[in-house]
PDB file of N, CA, C and O in Angstrom:
ATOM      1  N   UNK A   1     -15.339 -14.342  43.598  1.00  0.00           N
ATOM      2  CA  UNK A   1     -15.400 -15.466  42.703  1.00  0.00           C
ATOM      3  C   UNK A   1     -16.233 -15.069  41.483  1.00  0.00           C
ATOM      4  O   UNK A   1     -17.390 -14.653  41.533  1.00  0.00           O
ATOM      5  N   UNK A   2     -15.585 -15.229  40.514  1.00  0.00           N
ATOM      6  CA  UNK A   2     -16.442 -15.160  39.130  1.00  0.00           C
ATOM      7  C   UNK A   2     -17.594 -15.965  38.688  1.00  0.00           C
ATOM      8  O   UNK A   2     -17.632 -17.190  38.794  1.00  0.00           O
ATOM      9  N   UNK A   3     -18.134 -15.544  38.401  1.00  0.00           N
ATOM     10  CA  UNK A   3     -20.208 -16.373  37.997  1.00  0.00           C
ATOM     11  C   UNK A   3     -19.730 -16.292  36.139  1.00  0.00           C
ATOM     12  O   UNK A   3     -19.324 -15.291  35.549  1.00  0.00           O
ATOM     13  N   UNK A   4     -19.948 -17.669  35.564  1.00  0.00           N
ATOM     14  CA  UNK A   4     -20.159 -17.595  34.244  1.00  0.00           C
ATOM     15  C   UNK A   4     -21.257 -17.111  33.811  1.00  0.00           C
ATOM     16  O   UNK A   4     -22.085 -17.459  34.653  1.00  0.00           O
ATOM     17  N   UNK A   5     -22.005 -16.263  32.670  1.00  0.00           N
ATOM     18  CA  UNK A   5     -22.953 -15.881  32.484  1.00  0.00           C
ATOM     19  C   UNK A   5     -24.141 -16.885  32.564  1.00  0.00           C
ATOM     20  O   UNK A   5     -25.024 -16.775  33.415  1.00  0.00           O
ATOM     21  N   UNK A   6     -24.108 -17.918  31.581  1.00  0.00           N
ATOM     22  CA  UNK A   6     -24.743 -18.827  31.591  1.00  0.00           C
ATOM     23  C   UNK A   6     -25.442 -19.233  32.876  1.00  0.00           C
ATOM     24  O   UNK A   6     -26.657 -19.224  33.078  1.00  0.00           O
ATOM     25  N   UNK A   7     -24.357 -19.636  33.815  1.00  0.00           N
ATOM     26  CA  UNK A   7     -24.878 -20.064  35.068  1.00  0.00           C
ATOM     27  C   UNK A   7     -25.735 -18.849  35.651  1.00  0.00           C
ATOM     28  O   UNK A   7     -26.960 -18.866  35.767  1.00  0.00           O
ATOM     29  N   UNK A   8     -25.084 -18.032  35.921  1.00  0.00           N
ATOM     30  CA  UNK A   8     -26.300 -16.670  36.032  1.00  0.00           C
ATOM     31  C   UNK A   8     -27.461 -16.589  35.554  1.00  0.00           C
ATOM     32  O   UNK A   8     -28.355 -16.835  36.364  1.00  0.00           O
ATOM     33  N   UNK A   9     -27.796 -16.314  34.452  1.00  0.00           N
ATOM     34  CA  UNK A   9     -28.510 -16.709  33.827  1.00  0.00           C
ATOM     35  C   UNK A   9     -29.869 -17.692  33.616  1.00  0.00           C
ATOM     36  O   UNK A   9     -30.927 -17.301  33.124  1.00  0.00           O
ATOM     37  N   UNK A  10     -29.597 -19.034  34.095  1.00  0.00           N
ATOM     38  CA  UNK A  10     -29.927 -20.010  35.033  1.00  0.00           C
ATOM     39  C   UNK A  10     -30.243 -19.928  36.363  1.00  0.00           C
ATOM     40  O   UNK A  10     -31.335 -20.480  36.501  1.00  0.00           O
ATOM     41  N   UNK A  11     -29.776 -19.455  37.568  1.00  0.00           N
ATOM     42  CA  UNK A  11     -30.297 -18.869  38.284  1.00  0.00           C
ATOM     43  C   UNK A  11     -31.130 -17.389  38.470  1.00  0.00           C
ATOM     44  O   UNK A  11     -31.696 -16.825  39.406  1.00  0.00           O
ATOM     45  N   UNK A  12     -30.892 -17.113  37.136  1.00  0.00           N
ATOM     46  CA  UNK A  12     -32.024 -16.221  37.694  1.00  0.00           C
ATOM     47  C   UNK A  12     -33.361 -16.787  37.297  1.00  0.00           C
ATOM     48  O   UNK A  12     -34.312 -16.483  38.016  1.00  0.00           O
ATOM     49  N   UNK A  13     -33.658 -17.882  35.835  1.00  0.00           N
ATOM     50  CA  UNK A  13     -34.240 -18.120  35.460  1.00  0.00           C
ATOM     51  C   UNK A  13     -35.411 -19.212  36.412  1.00  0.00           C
ATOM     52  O   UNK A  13     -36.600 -19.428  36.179  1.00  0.00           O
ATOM     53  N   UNK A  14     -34.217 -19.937  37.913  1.00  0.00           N
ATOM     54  CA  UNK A  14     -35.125 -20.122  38.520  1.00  0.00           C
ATOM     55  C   UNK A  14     -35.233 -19.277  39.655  1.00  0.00           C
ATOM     56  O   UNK A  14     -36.059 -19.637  40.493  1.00  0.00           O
ATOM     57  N   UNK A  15     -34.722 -18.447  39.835  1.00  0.00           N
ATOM     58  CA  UNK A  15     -35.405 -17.442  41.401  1.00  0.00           C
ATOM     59  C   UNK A  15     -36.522 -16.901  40.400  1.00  0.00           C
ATOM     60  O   UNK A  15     -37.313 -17.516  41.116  1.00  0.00           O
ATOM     61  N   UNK A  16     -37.146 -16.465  39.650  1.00  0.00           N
ATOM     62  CA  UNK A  16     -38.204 -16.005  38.575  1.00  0.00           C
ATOM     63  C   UNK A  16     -38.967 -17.074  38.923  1.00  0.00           C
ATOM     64  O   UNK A  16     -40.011 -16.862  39.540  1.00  0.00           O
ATOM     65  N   UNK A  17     -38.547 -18.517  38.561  1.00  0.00           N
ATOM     66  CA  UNK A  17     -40.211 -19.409  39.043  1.00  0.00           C
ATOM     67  C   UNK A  17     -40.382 -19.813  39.934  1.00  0.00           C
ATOM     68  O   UNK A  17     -41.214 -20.709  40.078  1.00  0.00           O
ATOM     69  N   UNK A  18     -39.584 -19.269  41.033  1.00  0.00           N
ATOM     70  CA  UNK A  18     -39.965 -18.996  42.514  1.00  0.00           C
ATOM     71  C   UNK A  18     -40.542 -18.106  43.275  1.00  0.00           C
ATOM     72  O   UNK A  18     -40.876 -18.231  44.453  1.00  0.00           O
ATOM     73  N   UNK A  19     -40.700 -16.821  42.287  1.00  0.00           N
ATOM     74  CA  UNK A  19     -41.483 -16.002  42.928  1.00  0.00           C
ATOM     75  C   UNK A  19     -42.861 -15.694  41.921  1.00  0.00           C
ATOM     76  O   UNK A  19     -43.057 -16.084  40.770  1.00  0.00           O
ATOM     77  N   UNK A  20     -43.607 -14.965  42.682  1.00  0.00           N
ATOM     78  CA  UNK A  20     -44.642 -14.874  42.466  1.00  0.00           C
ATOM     79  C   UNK A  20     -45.936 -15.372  43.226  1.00  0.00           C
ATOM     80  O   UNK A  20     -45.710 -15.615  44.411  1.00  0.00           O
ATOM     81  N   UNK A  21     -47.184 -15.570  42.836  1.00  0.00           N
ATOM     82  CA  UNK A  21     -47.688 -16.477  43.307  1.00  0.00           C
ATOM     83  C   UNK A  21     -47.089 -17.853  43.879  1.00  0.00           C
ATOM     84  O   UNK A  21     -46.186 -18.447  43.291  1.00  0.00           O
ATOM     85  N   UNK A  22     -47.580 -18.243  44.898  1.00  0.00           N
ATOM     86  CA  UNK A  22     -46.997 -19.561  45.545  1.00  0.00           C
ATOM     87  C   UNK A  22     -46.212 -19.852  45.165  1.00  0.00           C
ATOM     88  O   UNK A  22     -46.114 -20.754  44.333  1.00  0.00           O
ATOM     89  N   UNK A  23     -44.791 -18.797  45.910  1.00  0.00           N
ATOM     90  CA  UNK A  23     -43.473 -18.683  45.792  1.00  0.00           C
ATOM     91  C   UNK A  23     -42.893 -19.820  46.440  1.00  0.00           C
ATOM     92  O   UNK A  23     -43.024 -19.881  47.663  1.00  0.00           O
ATOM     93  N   UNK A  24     -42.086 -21.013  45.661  1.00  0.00           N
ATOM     94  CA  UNK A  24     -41.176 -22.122  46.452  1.00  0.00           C
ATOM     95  C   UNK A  24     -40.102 -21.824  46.673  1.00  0.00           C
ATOM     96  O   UNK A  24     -39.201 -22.625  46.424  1.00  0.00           O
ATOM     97  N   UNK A  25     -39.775 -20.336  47.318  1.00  0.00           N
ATOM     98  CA  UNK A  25     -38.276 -20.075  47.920  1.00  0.00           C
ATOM     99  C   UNK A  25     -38.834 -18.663  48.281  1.00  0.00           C
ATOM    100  O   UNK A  25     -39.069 -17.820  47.416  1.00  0.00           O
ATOM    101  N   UNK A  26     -39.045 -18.446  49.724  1.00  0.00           N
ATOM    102  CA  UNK A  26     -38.858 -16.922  49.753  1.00  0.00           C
ATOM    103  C   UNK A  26     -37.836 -16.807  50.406  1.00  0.00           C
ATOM    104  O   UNK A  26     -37.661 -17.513  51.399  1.00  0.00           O
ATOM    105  N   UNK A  27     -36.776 -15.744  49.937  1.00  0.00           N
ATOM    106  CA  UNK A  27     -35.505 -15.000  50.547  1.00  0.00           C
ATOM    107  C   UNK A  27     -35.526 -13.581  50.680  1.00  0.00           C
ATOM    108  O   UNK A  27     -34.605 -12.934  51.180  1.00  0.00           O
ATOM    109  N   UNK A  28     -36.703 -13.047  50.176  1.00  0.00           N
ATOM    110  CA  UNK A  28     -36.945 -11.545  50.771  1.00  0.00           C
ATOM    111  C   UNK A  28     -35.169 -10.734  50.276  1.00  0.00           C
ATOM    112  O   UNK A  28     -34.587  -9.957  51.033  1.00  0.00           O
ATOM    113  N   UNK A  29     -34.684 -11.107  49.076  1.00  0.00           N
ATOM    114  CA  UNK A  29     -33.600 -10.432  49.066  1.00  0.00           C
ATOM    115  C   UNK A  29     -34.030  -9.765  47.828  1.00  0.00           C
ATOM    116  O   UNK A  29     -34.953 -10.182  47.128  1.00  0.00           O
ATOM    117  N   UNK A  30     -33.141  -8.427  47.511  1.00  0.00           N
ATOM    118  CA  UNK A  30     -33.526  -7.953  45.950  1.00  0.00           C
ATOM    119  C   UNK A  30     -32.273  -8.113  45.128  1.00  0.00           C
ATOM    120  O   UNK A  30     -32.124  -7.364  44.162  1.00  0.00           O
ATOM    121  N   UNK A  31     -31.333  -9.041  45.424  1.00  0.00           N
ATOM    122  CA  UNK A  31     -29.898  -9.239  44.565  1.00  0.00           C
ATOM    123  C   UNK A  31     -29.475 -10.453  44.488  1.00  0.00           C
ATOM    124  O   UNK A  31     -29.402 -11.016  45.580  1.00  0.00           O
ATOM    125  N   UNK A  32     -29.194 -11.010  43.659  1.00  0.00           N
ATOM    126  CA  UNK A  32     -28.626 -12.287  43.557  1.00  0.00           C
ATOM    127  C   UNK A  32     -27.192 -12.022  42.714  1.00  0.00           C
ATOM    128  O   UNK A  32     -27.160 -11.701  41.526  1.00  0.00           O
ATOM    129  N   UNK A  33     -26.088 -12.209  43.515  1.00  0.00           N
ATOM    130  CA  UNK A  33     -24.435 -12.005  42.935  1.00  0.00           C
ATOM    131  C   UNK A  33     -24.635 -10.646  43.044  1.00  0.00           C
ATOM    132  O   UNK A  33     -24.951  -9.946  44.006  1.00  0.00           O
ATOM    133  N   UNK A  34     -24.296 -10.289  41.410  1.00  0.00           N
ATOM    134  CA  UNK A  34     -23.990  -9.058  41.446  1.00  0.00           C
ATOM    135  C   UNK A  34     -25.340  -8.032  40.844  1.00  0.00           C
ATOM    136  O   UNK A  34     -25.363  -6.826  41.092  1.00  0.00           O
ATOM    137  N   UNK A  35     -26.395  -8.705  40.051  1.00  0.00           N
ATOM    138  CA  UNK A  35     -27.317  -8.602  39.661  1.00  0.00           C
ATOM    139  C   UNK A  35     -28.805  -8.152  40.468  1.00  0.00           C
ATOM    140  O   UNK A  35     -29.184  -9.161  41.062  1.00  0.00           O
ATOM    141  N   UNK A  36     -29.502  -7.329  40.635  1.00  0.00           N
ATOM    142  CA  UNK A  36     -30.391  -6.842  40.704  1.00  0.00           C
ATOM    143  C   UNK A  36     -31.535  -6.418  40.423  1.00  0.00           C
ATOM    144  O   UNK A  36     -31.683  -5.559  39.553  1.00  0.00           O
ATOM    145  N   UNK A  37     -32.571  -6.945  41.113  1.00  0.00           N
ATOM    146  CA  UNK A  37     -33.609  -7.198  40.744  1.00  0.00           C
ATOM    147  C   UNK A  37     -34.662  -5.671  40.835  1.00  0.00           C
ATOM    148  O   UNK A  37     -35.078  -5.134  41.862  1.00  0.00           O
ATOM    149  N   UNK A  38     -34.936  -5.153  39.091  1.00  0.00           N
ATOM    150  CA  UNK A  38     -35.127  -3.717  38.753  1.00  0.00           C
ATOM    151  C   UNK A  38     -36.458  -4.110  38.845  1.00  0.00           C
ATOM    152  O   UNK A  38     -36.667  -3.743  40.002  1.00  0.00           O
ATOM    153  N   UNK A  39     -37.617  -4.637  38.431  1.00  0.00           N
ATOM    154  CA  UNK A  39     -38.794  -5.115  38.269  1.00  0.00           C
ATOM    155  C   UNK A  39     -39.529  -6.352  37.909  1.00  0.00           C
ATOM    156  O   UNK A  39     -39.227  -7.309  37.196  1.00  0.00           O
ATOM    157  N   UNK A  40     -40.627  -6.044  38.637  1.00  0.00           N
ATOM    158  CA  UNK A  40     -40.914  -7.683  38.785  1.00  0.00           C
ATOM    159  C   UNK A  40     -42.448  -7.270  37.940  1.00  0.00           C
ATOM    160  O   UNK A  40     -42.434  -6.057  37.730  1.00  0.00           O
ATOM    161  N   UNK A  41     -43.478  -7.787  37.515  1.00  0.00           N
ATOM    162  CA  UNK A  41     -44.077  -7.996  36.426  1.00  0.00           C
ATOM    163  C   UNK A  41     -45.761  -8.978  37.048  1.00  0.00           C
ATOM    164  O   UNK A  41     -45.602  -9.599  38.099  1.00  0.00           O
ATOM    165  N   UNK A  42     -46.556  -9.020  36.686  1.00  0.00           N
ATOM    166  CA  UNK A  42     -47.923  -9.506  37.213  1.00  0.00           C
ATOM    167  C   UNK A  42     -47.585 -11.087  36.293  1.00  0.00           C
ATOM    168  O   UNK A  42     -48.481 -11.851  36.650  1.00  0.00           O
ATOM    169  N   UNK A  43     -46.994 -11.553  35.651  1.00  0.00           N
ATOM    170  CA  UNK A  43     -46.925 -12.806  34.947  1.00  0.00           C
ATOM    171  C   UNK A  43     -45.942 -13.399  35.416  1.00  0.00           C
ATOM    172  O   UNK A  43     -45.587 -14.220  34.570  1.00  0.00           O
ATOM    173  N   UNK A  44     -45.196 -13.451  36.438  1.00  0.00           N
ATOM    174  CA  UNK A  44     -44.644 -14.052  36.755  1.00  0.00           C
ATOM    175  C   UNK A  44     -43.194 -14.217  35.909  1.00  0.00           C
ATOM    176  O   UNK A  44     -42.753 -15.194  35.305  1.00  0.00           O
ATOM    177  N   UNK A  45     -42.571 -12.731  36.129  1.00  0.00           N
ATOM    178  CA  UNK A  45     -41.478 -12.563  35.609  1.00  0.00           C
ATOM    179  C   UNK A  45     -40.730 -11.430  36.266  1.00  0.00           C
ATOM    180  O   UNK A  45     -41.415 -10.620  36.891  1.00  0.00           O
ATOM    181  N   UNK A  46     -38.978 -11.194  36.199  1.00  0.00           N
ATOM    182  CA  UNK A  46     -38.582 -10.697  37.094  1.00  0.00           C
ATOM    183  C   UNK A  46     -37.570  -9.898  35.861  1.00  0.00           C
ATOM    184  O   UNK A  46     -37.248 -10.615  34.913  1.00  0.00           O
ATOM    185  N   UNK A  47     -37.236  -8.926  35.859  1.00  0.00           N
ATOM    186  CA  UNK A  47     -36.208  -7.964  34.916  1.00  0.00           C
ATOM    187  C   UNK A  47     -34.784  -7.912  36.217  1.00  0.00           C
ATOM    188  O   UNK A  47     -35.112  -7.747  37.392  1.00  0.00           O
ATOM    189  N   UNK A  48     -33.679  -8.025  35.952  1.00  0.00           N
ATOM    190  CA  UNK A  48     -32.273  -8.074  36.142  1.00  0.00           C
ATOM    191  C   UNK A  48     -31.702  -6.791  35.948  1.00  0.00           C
ATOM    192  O   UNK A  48     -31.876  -6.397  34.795  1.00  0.00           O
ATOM    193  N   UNK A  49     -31.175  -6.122  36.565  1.00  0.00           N
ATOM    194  CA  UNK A  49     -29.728  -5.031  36.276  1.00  0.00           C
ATOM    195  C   UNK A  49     -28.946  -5.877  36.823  1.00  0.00           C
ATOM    196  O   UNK A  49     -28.808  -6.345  37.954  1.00  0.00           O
ATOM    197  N   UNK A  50     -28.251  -6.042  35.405  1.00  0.00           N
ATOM    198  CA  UNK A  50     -26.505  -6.962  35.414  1.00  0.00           C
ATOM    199  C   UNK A  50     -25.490  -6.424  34.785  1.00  0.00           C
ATOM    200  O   UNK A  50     -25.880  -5.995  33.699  1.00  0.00           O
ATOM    201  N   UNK A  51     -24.756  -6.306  34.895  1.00  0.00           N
ATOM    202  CA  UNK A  51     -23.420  -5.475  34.073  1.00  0.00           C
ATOM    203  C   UNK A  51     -23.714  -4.499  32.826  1.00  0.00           C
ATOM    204  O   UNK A  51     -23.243  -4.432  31.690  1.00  0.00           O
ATOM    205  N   UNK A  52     -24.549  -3.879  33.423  1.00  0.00           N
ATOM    206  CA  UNK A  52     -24.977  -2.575  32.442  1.00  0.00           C
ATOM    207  C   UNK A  52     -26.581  -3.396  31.451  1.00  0.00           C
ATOM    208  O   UNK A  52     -27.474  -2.715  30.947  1.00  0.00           O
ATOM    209  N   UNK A  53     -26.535  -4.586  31.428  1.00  0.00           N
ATOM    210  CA  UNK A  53     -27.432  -4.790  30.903  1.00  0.00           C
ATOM    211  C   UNK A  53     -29.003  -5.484  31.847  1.00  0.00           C
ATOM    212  O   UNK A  53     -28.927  -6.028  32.948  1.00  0.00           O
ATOM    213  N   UNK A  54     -30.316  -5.269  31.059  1.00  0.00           N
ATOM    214  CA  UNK A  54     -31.587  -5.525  31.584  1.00  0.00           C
ATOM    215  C   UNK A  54     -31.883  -7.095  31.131  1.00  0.00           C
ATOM    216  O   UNK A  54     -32.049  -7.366  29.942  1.00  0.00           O
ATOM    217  N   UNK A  55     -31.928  -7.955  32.012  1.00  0.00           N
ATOM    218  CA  UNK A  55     -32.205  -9.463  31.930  1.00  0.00           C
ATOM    219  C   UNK A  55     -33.612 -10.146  32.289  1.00  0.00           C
ATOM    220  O   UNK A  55     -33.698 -10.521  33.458  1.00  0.00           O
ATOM    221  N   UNK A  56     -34.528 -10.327  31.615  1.00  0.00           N
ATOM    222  CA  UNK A  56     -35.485 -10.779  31.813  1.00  0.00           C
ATOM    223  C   UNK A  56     -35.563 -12.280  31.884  1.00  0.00           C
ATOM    224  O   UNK A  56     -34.984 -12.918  31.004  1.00  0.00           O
ATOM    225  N   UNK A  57     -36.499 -13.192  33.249  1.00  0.00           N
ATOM    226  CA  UNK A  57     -36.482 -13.635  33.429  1.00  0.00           C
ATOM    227  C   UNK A  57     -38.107 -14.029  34.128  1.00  0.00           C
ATOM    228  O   UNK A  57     -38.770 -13.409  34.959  1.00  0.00           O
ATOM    229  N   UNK A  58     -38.475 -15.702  33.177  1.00  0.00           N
ATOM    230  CA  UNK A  58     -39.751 -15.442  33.218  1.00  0.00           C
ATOM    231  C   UNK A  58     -40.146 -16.480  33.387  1.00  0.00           C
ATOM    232  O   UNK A  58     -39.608 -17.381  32.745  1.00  0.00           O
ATOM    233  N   UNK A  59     -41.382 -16.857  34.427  1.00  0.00           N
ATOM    234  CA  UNK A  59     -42.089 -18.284  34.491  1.00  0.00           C
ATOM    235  C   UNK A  59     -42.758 -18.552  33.302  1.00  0.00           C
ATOM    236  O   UNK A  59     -43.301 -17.595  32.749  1.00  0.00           O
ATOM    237  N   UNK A  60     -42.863 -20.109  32.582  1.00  0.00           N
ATOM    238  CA  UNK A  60     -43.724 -20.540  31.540  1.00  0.00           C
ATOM    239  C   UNK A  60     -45.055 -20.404  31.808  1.00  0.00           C
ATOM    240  O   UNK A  60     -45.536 -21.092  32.709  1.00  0.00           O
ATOM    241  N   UNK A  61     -46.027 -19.325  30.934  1.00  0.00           N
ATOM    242  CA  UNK A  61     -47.334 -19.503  31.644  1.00  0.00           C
ATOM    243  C   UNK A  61     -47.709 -21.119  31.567  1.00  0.00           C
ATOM    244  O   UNK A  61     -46.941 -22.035  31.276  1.00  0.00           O
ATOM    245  N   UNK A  62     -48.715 -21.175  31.816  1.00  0.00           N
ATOM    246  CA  UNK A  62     -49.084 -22.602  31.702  1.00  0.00           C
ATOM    247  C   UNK A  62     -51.006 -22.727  31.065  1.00  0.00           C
ATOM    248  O   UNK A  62     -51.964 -22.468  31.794  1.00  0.00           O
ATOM    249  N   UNK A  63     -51.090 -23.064  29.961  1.00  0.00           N
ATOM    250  CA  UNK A  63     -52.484 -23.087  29.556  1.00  0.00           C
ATOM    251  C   UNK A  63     -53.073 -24.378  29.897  1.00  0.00           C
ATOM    252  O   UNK A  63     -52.409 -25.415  29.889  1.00  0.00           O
ATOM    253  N   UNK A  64     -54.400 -24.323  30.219  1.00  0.00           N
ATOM    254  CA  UNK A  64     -55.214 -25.878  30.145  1.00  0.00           C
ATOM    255  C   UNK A  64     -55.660 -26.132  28.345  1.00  0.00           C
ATOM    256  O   UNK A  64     -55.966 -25.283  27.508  1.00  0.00           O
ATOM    257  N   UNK A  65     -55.556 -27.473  28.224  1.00  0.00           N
ATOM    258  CA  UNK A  65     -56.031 -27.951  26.838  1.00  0.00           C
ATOM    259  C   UNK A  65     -57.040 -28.445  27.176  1.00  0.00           C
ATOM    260  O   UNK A  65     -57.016 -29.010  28.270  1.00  0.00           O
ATOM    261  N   UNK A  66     -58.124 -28.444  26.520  1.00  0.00           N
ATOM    262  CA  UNK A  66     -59.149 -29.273  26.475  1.00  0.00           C
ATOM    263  C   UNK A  66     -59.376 -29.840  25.165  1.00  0.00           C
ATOM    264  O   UNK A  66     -58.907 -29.202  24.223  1.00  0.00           O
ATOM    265  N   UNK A  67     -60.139 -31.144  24.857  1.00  0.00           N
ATOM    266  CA  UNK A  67     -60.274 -31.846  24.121  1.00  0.00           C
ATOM    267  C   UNK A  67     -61.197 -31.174  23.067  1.00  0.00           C
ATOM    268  O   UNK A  67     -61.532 -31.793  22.057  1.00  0.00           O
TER     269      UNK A  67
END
């Protein structure tokens, strides 16, 4: 079955803010479809091998504001 990029894309964007620190999905897998997961990153971001190309995929850090 064919994956539109987009949707790809989208999922990878959330298996990325699932892992890491207090991961809300562990699946202990290193592939999602056809895509493969080349490196993962201390900020909470995950790099993709997908059809010849490198897809980065990354949690929003998150800053505190203070007044």
């Amino acid at each position: 079955m064919a994956i539109s990029k987009d949707l790809l894309l989208a999922i990878h964007s959330m298996d990325a803010y699932n892992q890491g620190y207090s991961p809300g999905l562990v699946h202990g897998k290193s592939q999602i479809g056809t895509a493969t997961i080349s490196n993962r990153s201390s900020f909470y971001a995950v790099a993709y091998a997908w059809n010849g190309d490198t897809i980065m995929a990354s949690r929003r850090r998150r800053t505190s504001r203070r007044p």
